[in-house]
C-alpha positions in Angstrom: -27.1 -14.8 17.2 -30.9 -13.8 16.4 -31.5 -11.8 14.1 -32.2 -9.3 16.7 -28.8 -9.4 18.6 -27.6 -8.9 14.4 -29.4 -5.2 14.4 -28.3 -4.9 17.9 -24.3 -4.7 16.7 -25.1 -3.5 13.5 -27.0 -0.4 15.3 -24.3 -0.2 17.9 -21.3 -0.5 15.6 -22.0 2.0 12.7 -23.4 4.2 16.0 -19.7 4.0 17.7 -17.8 4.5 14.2 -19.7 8.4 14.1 -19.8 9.4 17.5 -16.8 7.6 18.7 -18.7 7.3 22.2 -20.2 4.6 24.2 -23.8 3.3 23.5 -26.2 3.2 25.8 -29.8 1.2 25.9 -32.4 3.6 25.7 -30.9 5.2 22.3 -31.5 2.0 20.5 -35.0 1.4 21.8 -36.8 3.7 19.1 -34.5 2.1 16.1 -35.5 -1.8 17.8 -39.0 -1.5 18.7 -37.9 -3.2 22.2 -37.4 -1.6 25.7 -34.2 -0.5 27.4 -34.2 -3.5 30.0 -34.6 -5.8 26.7 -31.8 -4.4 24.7 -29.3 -4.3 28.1 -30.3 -8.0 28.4 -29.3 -8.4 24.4 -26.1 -5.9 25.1 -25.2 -8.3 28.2 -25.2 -11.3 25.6 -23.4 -9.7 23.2 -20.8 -8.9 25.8 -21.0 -12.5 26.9 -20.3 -13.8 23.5 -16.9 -11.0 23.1 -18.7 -9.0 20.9 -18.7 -5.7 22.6 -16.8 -4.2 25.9 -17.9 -2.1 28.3 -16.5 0.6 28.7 -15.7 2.0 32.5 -16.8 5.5 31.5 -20.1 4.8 31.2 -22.8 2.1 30.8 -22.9 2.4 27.4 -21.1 -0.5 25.3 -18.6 -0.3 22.1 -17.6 -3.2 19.8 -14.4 -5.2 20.8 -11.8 -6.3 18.2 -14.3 -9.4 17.6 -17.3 -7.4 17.3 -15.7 -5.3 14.3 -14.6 -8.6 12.6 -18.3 -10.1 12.7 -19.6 -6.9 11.3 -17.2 -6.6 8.4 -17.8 -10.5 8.1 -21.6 -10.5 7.8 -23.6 -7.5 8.5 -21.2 -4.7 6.5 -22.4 -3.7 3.1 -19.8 -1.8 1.1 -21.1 1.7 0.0 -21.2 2.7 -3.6 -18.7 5.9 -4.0 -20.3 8.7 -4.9 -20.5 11.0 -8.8 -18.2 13.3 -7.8 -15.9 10.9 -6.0 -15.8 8.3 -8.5 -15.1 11.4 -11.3 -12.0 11.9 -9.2 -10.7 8.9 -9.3 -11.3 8.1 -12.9 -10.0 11.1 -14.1 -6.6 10.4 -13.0 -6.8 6.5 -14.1 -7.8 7.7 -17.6 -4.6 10.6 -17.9 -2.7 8.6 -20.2 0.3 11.3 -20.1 0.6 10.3 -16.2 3.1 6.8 -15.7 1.1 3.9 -13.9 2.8 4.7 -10.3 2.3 8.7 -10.6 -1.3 7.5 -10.5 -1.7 5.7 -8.1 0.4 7.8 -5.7 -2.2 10.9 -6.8 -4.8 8.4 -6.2 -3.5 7.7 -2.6 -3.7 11.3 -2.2 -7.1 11.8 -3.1 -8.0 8.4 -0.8 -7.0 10.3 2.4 -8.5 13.6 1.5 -11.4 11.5 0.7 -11.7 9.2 3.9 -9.6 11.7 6.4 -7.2 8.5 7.1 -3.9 7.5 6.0 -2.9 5.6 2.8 -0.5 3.7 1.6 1.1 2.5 -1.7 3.9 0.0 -1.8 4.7 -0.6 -5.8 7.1 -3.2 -6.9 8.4 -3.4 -10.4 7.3 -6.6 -12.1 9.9 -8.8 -13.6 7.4 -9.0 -16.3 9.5 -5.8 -17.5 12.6 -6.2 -19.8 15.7 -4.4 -20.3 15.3 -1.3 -23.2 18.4 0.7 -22.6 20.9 1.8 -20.1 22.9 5.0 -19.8 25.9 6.5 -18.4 25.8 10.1 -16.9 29.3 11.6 -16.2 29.1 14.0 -13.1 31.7 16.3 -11.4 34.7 14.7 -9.6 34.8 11.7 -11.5 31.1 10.5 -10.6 28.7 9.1 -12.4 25.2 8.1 -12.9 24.4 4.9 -13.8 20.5 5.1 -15.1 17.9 1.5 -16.1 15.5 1.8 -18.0 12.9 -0.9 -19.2 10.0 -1.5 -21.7 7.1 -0.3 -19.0 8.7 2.9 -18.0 10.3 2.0 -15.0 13.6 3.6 -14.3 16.4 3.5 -11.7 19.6 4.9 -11.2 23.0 4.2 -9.1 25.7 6.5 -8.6 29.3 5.8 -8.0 32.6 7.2 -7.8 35.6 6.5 -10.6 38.9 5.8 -9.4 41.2 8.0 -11.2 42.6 4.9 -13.2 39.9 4.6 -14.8 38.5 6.4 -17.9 34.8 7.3 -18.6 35.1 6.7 -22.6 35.6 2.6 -21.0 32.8 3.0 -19.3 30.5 4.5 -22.4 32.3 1.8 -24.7 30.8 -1.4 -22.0 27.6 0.2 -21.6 27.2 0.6 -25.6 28.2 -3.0 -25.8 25.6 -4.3 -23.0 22.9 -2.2 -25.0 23.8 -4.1 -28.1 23.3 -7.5 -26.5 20.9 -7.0 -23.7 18.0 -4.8 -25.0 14.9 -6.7 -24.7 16.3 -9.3 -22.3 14.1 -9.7 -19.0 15.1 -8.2 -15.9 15.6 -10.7 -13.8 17.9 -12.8 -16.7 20.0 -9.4 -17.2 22.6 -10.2 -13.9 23.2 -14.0 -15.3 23.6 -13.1 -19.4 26.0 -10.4 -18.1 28.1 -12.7 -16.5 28.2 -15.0 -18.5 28.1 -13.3 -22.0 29.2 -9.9 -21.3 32.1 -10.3 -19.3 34.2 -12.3 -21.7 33.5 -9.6 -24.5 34.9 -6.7 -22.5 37.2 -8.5 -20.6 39.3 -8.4 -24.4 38.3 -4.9 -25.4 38.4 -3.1 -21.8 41.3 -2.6 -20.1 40.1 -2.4 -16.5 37.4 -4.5 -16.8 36.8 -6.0 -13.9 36.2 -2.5 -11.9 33.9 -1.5 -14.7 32.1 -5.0 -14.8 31.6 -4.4 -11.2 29.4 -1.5 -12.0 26.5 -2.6 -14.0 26.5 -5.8 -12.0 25.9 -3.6 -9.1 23.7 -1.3 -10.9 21.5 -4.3 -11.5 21.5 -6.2 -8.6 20.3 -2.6 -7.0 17.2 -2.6 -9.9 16.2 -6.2 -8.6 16.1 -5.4 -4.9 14.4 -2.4 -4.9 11.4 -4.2 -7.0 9.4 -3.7 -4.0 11.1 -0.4 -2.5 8.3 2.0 -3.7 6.5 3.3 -0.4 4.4 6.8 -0.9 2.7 7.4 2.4 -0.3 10.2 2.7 -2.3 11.4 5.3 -0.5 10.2 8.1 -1.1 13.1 10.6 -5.3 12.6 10.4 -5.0 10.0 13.0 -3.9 12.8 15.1 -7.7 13.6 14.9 -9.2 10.4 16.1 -10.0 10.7 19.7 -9.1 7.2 20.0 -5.3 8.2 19.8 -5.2 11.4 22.6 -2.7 9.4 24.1 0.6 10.7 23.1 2.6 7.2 23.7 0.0 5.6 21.2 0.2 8.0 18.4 3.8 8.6 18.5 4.0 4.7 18.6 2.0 4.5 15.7 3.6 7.6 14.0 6.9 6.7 14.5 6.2 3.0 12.4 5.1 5.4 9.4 8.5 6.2 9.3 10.0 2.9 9.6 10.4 0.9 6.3 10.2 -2.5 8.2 6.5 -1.4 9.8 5.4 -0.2 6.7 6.7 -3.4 4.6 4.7 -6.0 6.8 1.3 -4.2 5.9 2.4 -5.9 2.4 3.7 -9.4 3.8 0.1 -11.2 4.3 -1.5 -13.2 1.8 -4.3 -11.5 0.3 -7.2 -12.5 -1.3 -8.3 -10.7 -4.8 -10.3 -7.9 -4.6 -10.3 -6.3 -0.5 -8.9 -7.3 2.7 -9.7 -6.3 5.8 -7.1 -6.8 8.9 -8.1 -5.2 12.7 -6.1 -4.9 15.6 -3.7 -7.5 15.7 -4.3 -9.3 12.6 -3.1 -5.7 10.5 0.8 -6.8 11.4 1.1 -2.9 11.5 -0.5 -1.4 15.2 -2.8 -3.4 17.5 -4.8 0.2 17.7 -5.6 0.4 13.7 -7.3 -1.5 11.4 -5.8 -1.6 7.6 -8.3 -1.9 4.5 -6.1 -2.8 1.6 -5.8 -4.2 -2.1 -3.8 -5.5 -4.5 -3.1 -4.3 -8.4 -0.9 -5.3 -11.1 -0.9 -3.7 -14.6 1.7 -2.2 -17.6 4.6 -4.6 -15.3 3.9 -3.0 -11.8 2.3 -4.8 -9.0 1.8 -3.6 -5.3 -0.4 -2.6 -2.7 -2.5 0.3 -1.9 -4.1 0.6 2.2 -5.9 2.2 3.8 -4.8 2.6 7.7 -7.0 4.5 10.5 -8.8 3.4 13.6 -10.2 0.3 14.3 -13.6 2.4 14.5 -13.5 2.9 10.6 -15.7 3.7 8.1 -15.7 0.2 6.9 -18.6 0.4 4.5 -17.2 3.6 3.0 -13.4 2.2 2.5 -14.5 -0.9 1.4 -16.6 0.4 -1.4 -13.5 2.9 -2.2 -10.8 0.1 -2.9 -13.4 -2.3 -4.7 -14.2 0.8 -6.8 -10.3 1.5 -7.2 -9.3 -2.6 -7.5 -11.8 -2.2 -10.6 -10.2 0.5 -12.2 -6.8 -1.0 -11.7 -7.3 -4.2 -13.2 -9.4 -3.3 -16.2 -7.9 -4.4 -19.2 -6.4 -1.4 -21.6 -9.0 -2.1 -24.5 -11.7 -1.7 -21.6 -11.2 1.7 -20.7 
């Protein structure tokens, strides 16, 4: 392209992403220096290259899927966030009496009243974290709580039902006896040195120990697979306020994937770059209709995602700026901040 038909997409882009309506020739001709019929000539090459659409409203043009990905690609510059915004957003980073993931989830809440679009964080545990105690929690009608804990704070808990046959003290006495020998072990050695160590110990000292083996095996094959079960979505209903999604079959499409875990979970399944990804349209393995800004952390033994999921006529430069701001704070290291 010349460097012409560059400003012309530039111009016609960030004009589309505020108005949300078509752009016409004679509104770029003060911004260009150039005449109408010279910018419709520049628009019809653009068009010609898949660049922008046309759209059947009106003469004026909008950017296609293509169009937004050159502009993000080369003529997008990411926009600084401003004071007061980045006071926000480092006053909750720096609140060392808030745990890693109540952070970022009151981060993800700021990001949408920020940006008016929806965000998303999907947190994983890391297996960087290691076993520091585990508890039992008798409950009414012979349930209990089985409750993980490990040496970054993350906790997690599984509930089951005793058979009458089988007495709590047990229980308490195998759990005492895996704290004795597993504290400090790493989570994802736990399930095979309680197999293999464990089970011979309380098979001689606990009568039914096979049912209450079967507990904390279960209790930590749940903590492994729900490493990456953390979802905390915010803001979903502002794409109700794009007029991009009037349609009622598109935004209860789109609506009803915020509510299912599998829709949700492929935002996370691409492989990303460091720092911040951009997917539109198709390439977001979310909506065709949305694009999704995202980026990656991994600190104190939690890793995940944060997005950042709205129209594909986004405030890129805005966003963009946001999660390189955020991706900073993240990934500082604790003697940095």
């Amino acid at each position: 392209m010349t460097e012409r038909q560059s400003k012309l997409l530039k111009e016609i882009v960030e004009s589309y992403i505020k108005t949300a309506k078509p752009v016409g020739s004679k509104s770029l001709c003060k911004k260009l220096k150039c005449s109408s019929a010279t910018i419709r000539n520049e628009m019809a090459h653009l068009e010609d290259l898949g660049l922008l659409e046309k759209n059947h409203i009106s003469s004026g043009r909008i950017p296609s899927e293509a169009g937004y990905k050159y502009y993000v690609t080369n003529l997008m510059k990411p926009k600084e966030l401003s004071v007061s915004d980045a006071g926000k957003l480092q006053t909750i980073f720096r609140n060392h009496d808030l745990a890693l993931s109540d952070a970022i989830e009151a981060c993800v809440e700021i990001i949408s009243e920020m940006t008016s679009y929806t965000s998303i964080v999907l947190g994983k545990n890391s297996l960087e974290n290691a076993l520091q105690q585990v508890n039992i929690i008798p409950l009414q009608n012979g349930n209990i709580v089985a409750l993980v804990c490990t040496d970054q704070g993350i906790v997690q808990n599984k509930q089951f039902t005793l058979s009458k046959n089988i007495n709590i003290n047990e229980v308490v006495k195998t759990c005492e006896i895996i704290n004795k020998m597993l504290i400090g072990t790493p989570i994802n050695e736990v399930s095979t040195r309680l197999e293999y160590e464990i089970k011979p110990i309380i098979a001689q000292k606990i009568e039914q120990y096979e049912t209450i083996f079967s507990i904390f095996s279960k209790t930590f094959q749940d903590f492994a697979s729900k490493r990456d079960e953390t979802i905390h979505v915010s803001g979903k209903n502002y794409l109700l306020q794009e007029p991009e999604y009037n349609d009622v079959d598109k935004i209860r499409n789109i609506l009803n994937k915020f509510e299912d875990r599998s829709f949700i979970e492929k935002i996370d399944s691409t492989k990303d770059n460091d720092g911040v990804n951009i997917y539109i349209g198709k390439d977001s393995e979310f909506d065709p209709n949305v694009t999704v800004i995202k980026t990656t952390y991994k600190k104190n033994g939690e890793e995940g995602t944060i997005a950042i999921i709205g129209p594909k006529r986004m405030e890129y430069d805005r966003v963009v700026g946001l999660l390189t701001f955020i991706n900073k704070e993240l990934n500082k290291e604790d003697s940095d901040e």
